[in-house]
Structures are given as structure tokens and as C-alpha cells.
ROKOL-620455 format. One record per residue (C-alpha): residue number from 0; residue in one letter; x, y, z. Coordinates in Angstrom, 2 decimals. Example, Ala and Ser with C-alpha at 12.3 -4.5 7.8 and 13.67 -1.06 7.14 Angstrom:
BEGIN
<baba 0, "a", <12.30, -4.50, 7.80>>;
<baba 1, "s", <13.67, -1.06, 7.14>>;
This chain:
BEGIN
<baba 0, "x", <131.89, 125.73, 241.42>>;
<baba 1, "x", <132.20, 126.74, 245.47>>;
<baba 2, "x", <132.62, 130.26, 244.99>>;
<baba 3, "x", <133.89, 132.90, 247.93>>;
<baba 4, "x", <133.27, 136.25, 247.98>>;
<baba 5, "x", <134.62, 138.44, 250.31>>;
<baba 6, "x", <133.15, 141.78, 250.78>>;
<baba 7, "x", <132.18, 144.42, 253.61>>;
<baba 8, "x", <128.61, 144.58, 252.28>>;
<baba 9, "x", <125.87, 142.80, 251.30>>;
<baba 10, "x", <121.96, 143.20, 251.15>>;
<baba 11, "x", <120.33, 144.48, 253.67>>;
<baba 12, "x", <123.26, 147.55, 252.47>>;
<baba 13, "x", <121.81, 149.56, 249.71>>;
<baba 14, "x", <124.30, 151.98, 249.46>>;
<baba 15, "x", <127.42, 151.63, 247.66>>;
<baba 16, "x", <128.61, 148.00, 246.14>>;
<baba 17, "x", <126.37, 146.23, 248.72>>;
<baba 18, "x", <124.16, 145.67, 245.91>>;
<baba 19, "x", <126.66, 144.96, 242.87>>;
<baba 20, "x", <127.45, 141.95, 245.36>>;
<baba 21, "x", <124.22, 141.01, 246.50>>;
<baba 22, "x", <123.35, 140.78, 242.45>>;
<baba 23, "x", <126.63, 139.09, 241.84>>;
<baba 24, "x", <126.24, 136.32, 244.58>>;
<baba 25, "x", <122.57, 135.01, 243.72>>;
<baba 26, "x", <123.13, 135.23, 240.21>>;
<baba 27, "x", <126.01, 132.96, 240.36>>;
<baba 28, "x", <123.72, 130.63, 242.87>>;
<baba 29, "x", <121.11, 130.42, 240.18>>;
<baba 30, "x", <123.18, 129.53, 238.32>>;
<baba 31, "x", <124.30, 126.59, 240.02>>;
<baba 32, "x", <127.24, 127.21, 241.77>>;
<baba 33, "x", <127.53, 126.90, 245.42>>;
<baba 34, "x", <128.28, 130.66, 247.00>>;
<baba 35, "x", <129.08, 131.74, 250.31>>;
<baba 36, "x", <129.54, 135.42, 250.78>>;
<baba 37, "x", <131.47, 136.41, 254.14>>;
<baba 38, "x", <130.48, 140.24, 254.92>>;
<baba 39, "x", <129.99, 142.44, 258.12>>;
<baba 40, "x", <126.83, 142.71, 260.01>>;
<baba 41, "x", <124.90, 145.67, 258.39>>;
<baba 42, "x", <126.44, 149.13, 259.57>>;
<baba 43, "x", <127.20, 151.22, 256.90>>;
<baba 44, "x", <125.09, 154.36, 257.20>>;
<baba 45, "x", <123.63, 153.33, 260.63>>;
<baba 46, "x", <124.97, 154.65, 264.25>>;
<baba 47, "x", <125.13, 150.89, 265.25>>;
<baba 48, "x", <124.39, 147.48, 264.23>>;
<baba 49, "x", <121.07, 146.33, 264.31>>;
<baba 50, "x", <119.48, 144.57, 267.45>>;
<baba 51, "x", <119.36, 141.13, 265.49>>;
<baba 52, "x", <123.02, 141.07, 264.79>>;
<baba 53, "x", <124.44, 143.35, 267.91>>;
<baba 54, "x", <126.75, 141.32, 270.47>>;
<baba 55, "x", <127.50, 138.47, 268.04>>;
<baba 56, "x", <131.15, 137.68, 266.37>>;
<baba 57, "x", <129.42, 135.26, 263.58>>;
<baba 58, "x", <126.06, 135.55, 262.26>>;
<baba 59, "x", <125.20, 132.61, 259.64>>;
<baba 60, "x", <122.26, 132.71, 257.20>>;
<baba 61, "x", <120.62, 131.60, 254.03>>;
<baba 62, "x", <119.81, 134.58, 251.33>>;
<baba 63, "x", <118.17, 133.45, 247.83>>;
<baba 64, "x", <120.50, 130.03, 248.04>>;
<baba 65, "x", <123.55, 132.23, 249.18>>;
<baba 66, "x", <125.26, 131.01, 252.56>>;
<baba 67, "x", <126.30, 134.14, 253.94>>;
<baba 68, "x", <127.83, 134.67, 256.96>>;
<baba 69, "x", <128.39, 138.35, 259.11>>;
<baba 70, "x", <131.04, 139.00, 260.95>>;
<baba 71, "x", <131.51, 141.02, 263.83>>;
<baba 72, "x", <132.64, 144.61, 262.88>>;
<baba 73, "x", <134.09, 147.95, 264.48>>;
<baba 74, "x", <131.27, 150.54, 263.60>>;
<baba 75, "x", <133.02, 154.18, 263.43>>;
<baba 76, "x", <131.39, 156.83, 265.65>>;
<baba 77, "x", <132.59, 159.64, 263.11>>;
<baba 78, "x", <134.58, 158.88, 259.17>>;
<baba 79, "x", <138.23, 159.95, 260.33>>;
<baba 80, "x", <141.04, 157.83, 258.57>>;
<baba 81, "x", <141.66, 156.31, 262.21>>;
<baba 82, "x", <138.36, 155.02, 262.82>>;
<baba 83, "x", <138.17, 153.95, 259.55>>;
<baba 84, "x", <140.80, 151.87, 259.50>>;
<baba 85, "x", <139.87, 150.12, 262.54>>;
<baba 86, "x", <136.15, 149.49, 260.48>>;
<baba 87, "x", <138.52, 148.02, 257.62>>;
<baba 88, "x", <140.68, 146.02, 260.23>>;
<baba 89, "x", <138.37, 144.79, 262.14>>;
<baba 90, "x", <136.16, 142.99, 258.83>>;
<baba 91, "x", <139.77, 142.02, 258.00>>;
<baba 92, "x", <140.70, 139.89, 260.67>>;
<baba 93, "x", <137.24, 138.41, 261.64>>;
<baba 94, "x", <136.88, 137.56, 257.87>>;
<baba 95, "x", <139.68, 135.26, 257.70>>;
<baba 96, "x", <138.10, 133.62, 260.94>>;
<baba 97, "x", <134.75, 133.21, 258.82>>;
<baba 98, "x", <136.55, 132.73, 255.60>>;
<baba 99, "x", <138.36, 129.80, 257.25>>;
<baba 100, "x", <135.20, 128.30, 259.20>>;
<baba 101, "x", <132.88, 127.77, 256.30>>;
<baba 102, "x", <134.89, 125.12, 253.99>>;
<baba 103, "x", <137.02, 124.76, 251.40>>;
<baba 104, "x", <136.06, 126.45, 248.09>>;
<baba 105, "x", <137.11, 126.26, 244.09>>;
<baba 106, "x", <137.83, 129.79, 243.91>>;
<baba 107, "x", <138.24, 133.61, 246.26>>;
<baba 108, "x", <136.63, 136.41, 244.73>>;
<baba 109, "x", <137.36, 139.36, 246.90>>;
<baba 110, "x", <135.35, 142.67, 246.08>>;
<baba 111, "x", <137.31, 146.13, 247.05>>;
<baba 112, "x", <137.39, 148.78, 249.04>>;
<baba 113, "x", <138.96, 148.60, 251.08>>;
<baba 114, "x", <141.90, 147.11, 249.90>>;
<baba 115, "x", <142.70, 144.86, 252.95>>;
<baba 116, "x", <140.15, 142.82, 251.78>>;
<baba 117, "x", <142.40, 141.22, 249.40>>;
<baba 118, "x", <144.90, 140.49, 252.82>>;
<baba 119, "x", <141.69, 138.46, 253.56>>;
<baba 120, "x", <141.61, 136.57, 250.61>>;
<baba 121, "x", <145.34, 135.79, 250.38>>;
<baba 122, "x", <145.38, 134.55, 253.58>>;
<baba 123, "x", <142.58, 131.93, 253.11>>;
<baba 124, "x", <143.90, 131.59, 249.65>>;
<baba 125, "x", <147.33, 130.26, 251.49>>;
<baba 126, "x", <145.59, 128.30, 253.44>>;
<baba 127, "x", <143.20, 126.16, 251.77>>;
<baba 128, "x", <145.42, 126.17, 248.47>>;
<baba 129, "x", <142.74, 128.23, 246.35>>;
<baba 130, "x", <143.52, 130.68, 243.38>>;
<baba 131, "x", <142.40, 134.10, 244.94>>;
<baba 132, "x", <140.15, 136.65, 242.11>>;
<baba 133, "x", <140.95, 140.40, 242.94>>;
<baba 134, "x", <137.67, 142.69, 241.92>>;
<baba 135, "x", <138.90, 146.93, 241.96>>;
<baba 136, "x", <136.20, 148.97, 242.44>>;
<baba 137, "x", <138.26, 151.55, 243.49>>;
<baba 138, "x", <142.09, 152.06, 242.93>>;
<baba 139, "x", <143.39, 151.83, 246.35>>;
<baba 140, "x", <145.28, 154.18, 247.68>>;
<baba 141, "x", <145.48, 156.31, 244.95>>;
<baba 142, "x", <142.21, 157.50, 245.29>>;
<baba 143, "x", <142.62, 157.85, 249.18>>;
<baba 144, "x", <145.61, 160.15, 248.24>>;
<baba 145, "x", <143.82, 162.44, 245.44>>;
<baba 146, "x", <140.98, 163.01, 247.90>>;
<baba 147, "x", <143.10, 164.01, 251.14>>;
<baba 148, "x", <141.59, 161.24, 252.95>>;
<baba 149, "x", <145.43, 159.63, 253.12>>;
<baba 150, "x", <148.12, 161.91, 254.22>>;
<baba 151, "x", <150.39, 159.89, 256.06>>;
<baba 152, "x", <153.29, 158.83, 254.41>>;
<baba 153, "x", <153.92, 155.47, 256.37>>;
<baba 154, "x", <150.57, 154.68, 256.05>>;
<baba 155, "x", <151.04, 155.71, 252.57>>;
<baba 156, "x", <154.01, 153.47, 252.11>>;
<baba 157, "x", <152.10, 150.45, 254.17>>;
<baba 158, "x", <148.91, 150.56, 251.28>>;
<baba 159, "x", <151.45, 150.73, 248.38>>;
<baba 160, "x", <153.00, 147.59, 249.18>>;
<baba 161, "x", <149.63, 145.76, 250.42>>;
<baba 162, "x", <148.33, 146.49, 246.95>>;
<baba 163, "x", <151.67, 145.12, 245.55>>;
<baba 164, "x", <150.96, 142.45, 246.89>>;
<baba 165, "x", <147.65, 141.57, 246.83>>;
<baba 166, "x", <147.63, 142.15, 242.83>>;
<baba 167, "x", <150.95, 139.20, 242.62>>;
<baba 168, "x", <148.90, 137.27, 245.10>>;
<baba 169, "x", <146.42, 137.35, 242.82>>;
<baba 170, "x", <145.78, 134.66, 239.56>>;
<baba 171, "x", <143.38, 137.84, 237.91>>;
<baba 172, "x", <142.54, 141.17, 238.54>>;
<baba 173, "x", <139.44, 142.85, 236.97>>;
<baba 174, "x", <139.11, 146.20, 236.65>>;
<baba 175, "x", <136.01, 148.59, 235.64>>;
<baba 176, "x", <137.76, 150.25, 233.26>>;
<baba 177, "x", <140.69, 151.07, 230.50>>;
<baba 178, "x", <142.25, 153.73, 232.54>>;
<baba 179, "x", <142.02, 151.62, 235.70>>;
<baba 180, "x", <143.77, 149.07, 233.39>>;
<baba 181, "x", <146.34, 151.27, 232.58>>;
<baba 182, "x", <146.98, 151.98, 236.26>>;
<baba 183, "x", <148.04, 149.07, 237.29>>;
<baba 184, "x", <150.03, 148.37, 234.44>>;
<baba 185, "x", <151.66, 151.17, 235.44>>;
<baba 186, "x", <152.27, 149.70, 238.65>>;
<baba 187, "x", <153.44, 146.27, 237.05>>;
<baba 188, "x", <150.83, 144.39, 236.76>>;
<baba 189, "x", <150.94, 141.95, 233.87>>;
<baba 190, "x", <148.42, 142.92, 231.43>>;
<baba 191, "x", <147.44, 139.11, 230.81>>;
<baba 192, "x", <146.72, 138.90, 234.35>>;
<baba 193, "x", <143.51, 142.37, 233.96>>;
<baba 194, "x", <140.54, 141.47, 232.93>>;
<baba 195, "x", <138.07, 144.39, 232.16>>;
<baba 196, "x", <134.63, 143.84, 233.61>>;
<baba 197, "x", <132.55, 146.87, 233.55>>;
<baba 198, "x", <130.20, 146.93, 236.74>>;
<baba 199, "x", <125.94, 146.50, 235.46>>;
<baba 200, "x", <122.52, 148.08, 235.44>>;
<baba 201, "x", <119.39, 146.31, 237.19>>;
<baba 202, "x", <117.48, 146.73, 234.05>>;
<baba 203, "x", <114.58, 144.43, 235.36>>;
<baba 204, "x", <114.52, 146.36, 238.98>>;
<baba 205, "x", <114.69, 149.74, 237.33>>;
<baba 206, "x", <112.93, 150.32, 234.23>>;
<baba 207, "x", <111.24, 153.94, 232.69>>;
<baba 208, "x", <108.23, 155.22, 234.15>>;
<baba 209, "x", <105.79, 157.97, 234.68>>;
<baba 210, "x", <107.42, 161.36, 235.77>>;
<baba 211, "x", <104.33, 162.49, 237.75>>;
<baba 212, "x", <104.60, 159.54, 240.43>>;
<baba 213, "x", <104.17, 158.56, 244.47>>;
<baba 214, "x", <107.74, 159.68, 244.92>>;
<baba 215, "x", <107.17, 163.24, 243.19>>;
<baba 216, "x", <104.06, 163.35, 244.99>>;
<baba 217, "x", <105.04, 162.63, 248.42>>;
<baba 218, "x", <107.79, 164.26, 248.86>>;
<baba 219, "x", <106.44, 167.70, 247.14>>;
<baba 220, "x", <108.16, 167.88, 243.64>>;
<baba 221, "x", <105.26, 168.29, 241.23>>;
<baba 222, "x", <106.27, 171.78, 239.12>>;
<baba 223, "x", <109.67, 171.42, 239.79>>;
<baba 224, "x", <112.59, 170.41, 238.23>>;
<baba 225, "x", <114.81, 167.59, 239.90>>;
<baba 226, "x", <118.20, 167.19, 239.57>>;
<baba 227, "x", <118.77, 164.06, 241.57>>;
<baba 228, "x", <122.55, 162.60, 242.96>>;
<baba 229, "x", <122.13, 158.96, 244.79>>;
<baba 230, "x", <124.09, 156.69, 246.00>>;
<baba 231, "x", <127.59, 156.63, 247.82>>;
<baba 232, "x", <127.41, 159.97, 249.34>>;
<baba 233, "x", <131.84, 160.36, 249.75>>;
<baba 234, "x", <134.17, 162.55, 249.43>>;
<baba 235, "x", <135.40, 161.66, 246.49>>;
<baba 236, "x", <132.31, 162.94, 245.33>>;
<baba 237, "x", <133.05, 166.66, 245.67>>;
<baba 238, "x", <128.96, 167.19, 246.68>>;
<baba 239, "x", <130.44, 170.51, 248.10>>;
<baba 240, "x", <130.82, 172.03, 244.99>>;
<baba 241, "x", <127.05, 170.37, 243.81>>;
<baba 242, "x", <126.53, 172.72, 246.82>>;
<baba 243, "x", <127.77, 175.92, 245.50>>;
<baba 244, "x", <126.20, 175.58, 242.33>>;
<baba 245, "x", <122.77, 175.16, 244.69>>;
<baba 246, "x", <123.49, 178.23, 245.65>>;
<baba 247, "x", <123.86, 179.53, 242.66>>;
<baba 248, "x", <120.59, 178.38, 241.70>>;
<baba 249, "x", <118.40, 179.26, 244.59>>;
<baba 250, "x", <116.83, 182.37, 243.21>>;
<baba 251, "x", <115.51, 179.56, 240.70>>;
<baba 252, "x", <111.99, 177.83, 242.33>>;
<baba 253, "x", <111.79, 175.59, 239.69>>;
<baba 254, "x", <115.02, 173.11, 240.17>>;
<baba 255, "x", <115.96, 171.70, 243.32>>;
<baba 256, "x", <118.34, 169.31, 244.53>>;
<baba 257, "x", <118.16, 166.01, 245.88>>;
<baba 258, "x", <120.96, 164.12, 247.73>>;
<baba 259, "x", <120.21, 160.49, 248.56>>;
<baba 260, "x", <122.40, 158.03, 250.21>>;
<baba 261, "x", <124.39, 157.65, 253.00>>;
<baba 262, "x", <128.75, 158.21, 253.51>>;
<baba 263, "x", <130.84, 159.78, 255.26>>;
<baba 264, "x", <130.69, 163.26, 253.58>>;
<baba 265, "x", <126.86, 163.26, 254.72>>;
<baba 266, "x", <127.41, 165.33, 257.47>>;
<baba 267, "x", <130.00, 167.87, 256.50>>;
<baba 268, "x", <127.55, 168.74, 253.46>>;
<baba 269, "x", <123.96, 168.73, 255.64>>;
<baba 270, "x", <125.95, 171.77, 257.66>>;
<baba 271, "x", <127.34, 173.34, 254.66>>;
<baba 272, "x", <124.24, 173.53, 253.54>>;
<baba 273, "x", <122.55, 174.51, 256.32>>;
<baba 274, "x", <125.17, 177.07, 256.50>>;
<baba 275, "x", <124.42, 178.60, 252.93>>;
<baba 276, "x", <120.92, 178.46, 253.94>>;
<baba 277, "x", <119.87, 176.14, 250.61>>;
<baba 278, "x", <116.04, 175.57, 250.57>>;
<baba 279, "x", <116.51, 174.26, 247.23>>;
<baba 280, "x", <118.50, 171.13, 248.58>>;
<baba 281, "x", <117.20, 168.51, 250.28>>;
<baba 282, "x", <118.97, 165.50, 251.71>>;
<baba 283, "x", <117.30, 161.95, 251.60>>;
<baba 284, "x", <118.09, 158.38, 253.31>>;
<baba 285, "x", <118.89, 155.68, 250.69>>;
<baba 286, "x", <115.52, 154.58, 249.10>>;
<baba 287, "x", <114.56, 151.06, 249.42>>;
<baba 288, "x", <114.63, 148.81, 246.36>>;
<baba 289, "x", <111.26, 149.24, 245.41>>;
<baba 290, "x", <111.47, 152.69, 245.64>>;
<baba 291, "x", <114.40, 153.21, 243.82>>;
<baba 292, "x", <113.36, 153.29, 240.61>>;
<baba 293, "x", <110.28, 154.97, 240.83>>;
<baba 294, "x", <112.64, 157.67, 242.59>>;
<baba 295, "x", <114.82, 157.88, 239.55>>;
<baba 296, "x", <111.78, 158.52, 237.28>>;
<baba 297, "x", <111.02, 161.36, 239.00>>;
<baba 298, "x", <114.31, 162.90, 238.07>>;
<baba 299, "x", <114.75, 165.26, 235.34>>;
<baba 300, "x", <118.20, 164.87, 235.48>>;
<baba 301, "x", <120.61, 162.12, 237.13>>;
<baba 302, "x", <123.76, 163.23, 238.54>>;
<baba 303, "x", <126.85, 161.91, 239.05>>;
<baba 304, "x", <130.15, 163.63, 240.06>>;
<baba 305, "x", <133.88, 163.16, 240.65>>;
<baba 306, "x", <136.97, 164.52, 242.14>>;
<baba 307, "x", <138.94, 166.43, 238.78>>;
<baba 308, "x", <142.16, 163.92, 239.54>>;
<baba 309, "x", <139.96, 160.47, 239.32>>;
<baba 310, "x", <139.23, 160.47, 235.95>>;
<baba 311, "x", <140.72, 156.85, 235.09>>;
<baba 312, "x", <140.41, 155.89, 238.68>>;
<baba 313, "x", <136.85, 155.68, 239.39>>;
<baba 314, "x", <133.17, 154.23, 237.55>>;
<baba 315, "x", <130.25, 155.02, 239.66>>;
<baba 316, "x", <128.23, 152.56, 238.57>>;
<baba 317, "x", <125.40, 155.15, 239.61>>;
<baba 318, "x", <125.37, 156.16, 235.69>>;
<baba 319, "x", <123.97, 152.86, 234.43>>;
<baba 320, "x", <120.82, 152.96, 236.99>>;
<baba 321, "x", <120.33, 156.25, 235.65>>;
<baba 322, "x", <120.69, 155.67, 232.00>>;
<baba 323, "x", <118.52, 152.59, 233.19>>;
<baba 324, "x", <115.62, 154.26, 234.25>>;
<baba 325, "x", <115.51, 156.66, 230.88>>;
<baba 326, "x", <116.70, 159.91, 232.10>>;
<baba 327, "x", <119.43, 162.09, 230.86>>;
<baba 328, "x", <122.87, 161.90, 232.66>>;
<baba 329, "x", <124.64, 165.25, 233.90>>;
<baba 330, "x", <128.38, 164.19, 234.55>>;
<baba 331, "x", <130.59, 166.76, 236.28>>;
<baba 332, "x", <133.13, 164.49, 235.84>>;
<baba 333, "x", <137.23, 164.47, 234.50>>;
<baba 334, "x", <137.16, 164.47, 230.47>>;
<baba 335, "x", <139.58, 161.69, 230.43>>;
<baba 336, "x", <137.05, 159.65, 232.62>>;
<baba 337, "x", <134.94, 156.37, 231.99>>;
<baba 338, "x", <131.65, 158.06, 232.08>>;
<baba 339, "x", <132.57, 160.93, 229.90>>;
<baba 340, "x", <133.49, 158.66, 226.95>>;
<baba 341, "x", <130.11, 156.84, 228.16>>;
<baba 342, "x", <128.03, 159.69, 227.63>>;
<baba 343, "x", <129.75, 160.29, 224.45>>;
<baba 344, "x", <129.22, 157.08, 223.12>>;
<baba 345, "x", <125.55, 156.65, 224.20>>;
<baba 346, "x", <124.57, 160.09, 223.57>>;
<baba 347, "x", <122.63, 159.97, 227.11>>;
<baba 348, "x", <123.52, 163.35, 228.45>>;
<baba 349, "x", <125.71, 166.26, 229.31>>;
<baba 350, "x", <129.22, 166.54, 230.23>>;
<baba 351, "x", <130.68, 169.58, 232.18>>;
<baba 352, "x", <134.12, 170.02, 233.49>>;
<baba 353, "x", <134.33, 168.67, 237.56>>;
<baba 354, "x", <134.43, 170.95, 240.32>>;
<baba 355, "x", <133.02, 173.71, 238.47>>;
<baba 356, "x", <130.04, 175.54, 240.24>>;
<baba 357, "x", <129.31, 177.66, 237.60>>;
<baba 358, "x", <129.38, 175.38, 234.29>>;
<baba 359, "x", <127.02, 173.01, 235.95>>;
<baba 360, "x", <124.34, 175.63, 237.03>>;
<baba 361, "x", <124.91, 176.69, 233.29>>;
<baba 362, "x", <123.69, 173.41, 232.47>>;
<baba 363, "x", <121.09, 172.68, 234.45>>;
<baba 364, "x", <119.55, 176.27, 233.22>>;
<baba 365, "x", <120.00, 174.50, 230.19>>;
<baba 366, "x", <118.42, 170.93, 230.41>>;
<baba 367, "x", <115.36, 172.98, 232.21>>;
<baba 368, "x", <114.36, 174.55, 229.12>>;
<baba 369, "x", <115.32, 171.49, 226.21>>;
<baba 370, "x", <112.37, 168.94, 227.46>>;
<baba 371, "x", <112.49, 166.98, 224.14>>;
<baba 372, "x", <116.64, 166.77, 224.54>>;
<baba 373, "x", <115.99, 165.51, 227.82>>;
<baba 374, "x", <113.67, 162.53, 226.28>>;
<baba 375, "x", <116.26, 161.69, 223.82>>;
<baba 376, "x", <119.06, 161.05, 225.95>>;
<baba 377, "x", <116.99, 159.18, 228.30>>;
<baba 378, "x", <115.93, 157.12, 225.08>>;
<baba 379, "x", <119.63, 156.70, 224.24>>;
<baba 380, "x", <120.50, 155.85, 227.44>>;
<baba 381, "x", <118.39, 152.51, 227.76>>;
<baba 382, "x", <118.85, 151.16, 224.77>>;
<baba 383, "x", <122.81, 151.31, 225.31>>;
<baba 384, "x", <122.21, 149.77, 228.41>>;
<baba 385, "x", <120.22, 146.99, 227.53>>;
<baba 386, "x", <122.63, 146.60, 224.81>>;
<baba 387, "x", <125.82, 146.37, 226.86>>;
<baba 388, "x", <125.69, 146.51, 230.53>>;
<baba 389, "x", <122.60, 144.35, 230.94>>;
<baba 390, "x", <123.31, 142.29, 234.58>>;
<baba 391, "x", <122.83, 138.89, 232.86>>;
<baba 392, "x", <125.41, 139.74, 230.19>>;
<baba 393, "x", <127.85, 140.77, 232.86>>;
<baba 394, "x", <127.31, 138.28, 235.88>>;
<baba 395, "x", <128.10, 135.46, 233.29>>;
<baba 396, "x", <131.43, 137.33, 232.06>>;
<baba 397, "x", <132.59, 137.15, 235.96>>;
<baba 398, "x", <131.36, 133.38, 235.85>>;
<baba 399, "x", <133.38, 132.55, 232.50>>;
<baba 400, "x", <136.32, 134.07, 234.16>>;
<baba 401, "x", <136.05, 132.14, 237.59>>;
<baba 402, "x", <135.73, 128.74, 235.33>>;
<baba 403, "x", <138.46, 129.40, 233.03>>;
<baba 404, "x", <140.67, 130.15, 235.97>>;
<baba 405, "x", <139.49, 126.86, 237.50>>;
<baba 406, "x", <140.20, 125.03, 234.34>>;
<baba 407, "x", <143.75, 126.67, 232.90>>;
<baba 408, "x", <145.04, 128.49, 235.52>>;
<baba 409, "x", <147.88, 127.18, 238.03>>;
<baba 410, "x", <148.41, 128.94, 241.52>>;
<baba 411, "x", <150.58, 131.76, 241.96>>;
């Protein structure tokens, strides 16, 4: 097959689905199929692009037998919806340049957020006469909305009936999860035309390991005990309320708190903390891959969080590297959510209710004193994973899907 994906980010990007993609793309190339991935230059995270990309429109290379080409891109000076958008628009419309300049493929795979990147897709899809595959990492706008990020109503209006119509544009839609299923069923999407495809864990890249490692060493965290959030550091997050329940906590000098990542809550929460005066937080860069894990092993406990109104709407696929790496998951998450029944089912951690300072400073008191609870879960946890979310099983699901489209499926 001559696969396309479409998506803002790619590797060098370690933060957010920059590395779901990066996965997805040379698995699919070993595999034998032809891939081309059009992205932006590296910028997310980063003041500007770097020197070897800067003042370029198209940048073409080769990446483990992926043809991948950059595209110029808008970097925002700060995350407000306006300078936002013009990030979005500007990978939009230099995509479908790219898109259109590096031939004619089988079959579209476009990866979201943002949504417009399915405006992309239909576009070249219309074009060269393709069938387009729509991949929701996010429920766009809904989860703009819930978070405050999207107030305007005509802009409101605009997204509504983009994402109409990128879901009829597209021949299949996969989705994460049930409840994002039931979304846009809700919206009326045929349910023949949703595939569920959970998102994977890198069980090869991260794997258990020694507590008492280079990471706890070098950055001072022998003695104490880690409670460790990284990845996509947004707003849909709520890290303000990980915040309070720092502060909470800070009369405590065994647990501290580490944020890694980069996103464009970052800087709100560095002052809030700084603010609160929180020694027991400490905010990190994203870790490079071959620190990653060795980072997570140093964690007594792996957090992930979410806004109380995104329980069907979001999977941060931060909770597989975690259950990965064999440590217990604390989820501060909607009961109705993904990773709740996840926890459940795997019996890899705690649950607490979201946005509730107090119930998870309860719970970290808690995890601090049950050591051999803590090894159970993180036992759990990776043998689920291997089980079920393993990235071989998964990459070949997306593959199956692609081929049967090729092979049964008529356009539009």
C-alpha cells in the first residue's frame, strides 16, 4: 500500500501524539508499505523552529524508510485560541501543498488534533480520488468547549460543521474509545463507519527497572517518594488542581511532584506554583527516548489527570507507558472515563474523583505507606499491557483496516 499520513507532529516531537505517529509510520514501512508522512517542521514546545529547518516552506527527508516531508508552520509566541488557530491554519494549508506534491497514494490517514487536519485530507482526498481514514485523538470541539479554550460561538458553529464534514468525508473513523464511539453516534455518524482502535504502549522502549536509578540519582530523588505526571502538559489536564493538592502536601518531605512535558498550560502552572511557593514540585523538559523509561521507573506513582466533563472524550495514552514500565497508576480522572474502567479491569492502580485536591493528597498519603500494593499494581499493569495494547498487536489492526478499505470499500 502508499499510505498518507497527515499529522502536525512527528519524531524529533516527543510530546504528545508525535510519537503514536512516528511508531505508526515505520511500523507500517516495515512492514512493507510505502509511507509518506507530511508534518510541520519541529515547534511544539520550542520558541522557534530549529536552525536546520528555519526559512524553508518544504523540508523533505528519509526517517527509518518513511518519506516525510515538513512543512512550513506559524509558531505561536504565546497558546491564545488566536494564535493557535493560525499554528492549525497555517499546517493546514501548506499540507495540502505537500500532500499534493509528493504523489498519488492508496489511502489518507489523517491523525487529529486539530481537527482541520481532516480539511487537509479531504482536499487531497478530492483531488487524487483516494478514500480519506479519519484517526480522533481528541473529540474536536467538544473538548475545546468543556475546557474554555472555545468560547466563540461562530467559531463554535464553524468547528461543528468542519467536523460534520470531515466524519461524511470520511470512508472510516476510528476512535480510542466506547464513549468516543458513542459521541459521534450521537452526532450521526454511522456506527458501521467507527472503528475502535485503542492507542498502544512501547513495551520494547519502556520496560520495568530498578527504582534506585541515574534519573533518581541525578536529579536528587533518592528517599523520596515520586509522584510523576508526563507528557502533554494542557489544559485539559487540570495540573492546577495537581497543584493544590502540592500544596497540600508540602509539609510532607517525603513525596514530591514531578511535571514533565511541554503545552500550553506550562507556563500558567510554573507561576502558580511559584506563587504558592511549592518546593515539593518541580517542572521538567520532555525526557528523551532513552530516558524515558528509566524516568518512569523512578516513579512511585504515575499520574494522569482529566478535566471532570471529558470522561468519554479523552484516552491519554500516557496510562499505558505507565502501566508499561510496572508502576501503579493514580487516575484523577471522570468515573465514566476510559482509564477508570482500565484501572478497574487491570487492577493497576487507584482511582479518585477529578479535580479534587483533597481526595488525591488522600491517596497519595496512601500509596506512600502500601509498598507491596504498589508492586502489585505495577505487576498487573504489564501483564495487561502486554496482553492487549502491545504496539505490534495494534499497528497491524490500523493496517488490516487500511487494506480492507482498499479492498471493499467504494469512495464516499
Amino acid at each position: 500500500m502508499r499510505i498518507l499520513i497527515l499529522h502536525m507532529r512527528f519524531h524529533p516531537d516527543l510530546t504528545g501524539t508525535g510519537p503514536l505517529v512516528t511508531d505508526l509510520a515505520t511500523d507500517l514501512a516495515a512492514m512493507g508499505d510505502q509511507v509518506t508522512v507530511v508534518t510541520s517542521m519541529p515547534h511544539y514546545g520550542r520558541e522557534s523552529i530549529p536552525s536546520e529547518f528555519r526559512g524553508r516552506l518544504l523540508h523533505r527527508s528519509r526517517f527509518q524508510g518513511v518519506d516525510v516531508w515538513r512543512t512550513f508552520v506559524y509558531v505561536p509566541p504565546n497558546p491564545s485560541g488566536f494564535h493557535r488557530s493560525l499554528n492549525y491554519l497555517s499546517y493546514t494549508f501548506m499540507s495540502v501543498v505537500a500532500g499534493l506534491m509528493c504523489g498519488r497514494p492508496d489511502v489518507i490517514l489523517c491523525v487529529n488534533p486539530p481537527i482541520t487536519v481532516g480539511l487537509s485530507g479531504w482536499v487531497i482526498g478530492l483531488v487524487r480520488r483516494v478514500p480519506m481514514v479519519f484517526n480522533v485523538q481528541d473529540v474536536w470541539p467538544d473538548c475545546l468547549t468543556i475546557i474554555g479554550q472555545l468560547r466563540s460561538p461562530w467559531l463554535t458553529r464553524i468547528f461543528k460543521g468542519l467536523e460534520k464534514l470531515i466524519y461524511r468525508a470520511s470512508c472510516r473513523v476510528t476512535v480510542l474509545s466506547e464513549g468516543m464511539k458513542q459521541n459521534l453516534m450521537n452526532k450521526g455518524v454511522p456506527e458501521e463507519k467507527i472503528a475502535i482502535i485503542p492507542n498502544w504502549a512501547n513495551l520494547d522502549g519502556i520496560r520495568p527497572g530498578p527504582k534506585h536509578n541515574g534519573f533518581r540519582e541525578a536529579h536528587q530523588l533518592d528517599g523520596q517518594f515520586v509522584v510523576t505526571f508526563a507528557g502533554n502538559i494542557g489544559y485539559i489536564a487540570v495540573l492546577d488542581k495537581v497543584l493544590e493538592a502540592a500544596r497540600l502536601l508540602r509539609e510532607d518531605p517525603r513525596i514530591v511532584f514531578l511535571i514533565v512535558g511541554e503545552g500550553n498550560a506550562k507556563r500558567d502552572l510554573v507561576e502558580k506554583a511559584k506563587a504558592l511557593g511549592l518546593q515539593n514540585v518541580r517542572f521538567l523538559p520532555t525526557q528523551p527516548k532513552e530516558v524515558f523509561s528509566e524516568m518512569l521507573n523512578a516513579t512511585d506513582a504515575g499520574l494522569v489527570t482529566l478535566n471532570r466533563s471529558l470522561g468519554q472524550l479523552n484516552v491519554p495514552s500516557k496510562t499505558y507507558s505507565i502501566m508499561a514500565s510496572g508502576q501503579p497508576v493514580l487516575a484523577a480522572v471522570p468515573e465514566d472515563s476510559e482509564i477508570t474502567r482500565l484501572i478497574h479491569e487491570a487492577r493497576c492502580g487507584v482511582w479518585v474523583p477529578p479535580e479534587d485536591p483533597r481526595a488525591l493528597a488522600s491517596a497519595i498519603q496512601r500509596l506512600v505507606g502500601q509498598p507491596e500494593e504498589r508492586r502489585q499494581f505495577g505487576l498487573s499493569g504489564r501483564s495487561h499491557i502486554e496482553k492487549h495494547y502491545a504496539r505490534s498487536i495494534i499497528t497491524r489492526r490500523i493496517r488490516a483496516l487500511l487494506q480492507l478499505i482498499l479492498t471493499t470499500d467504494k469512495r464516499g
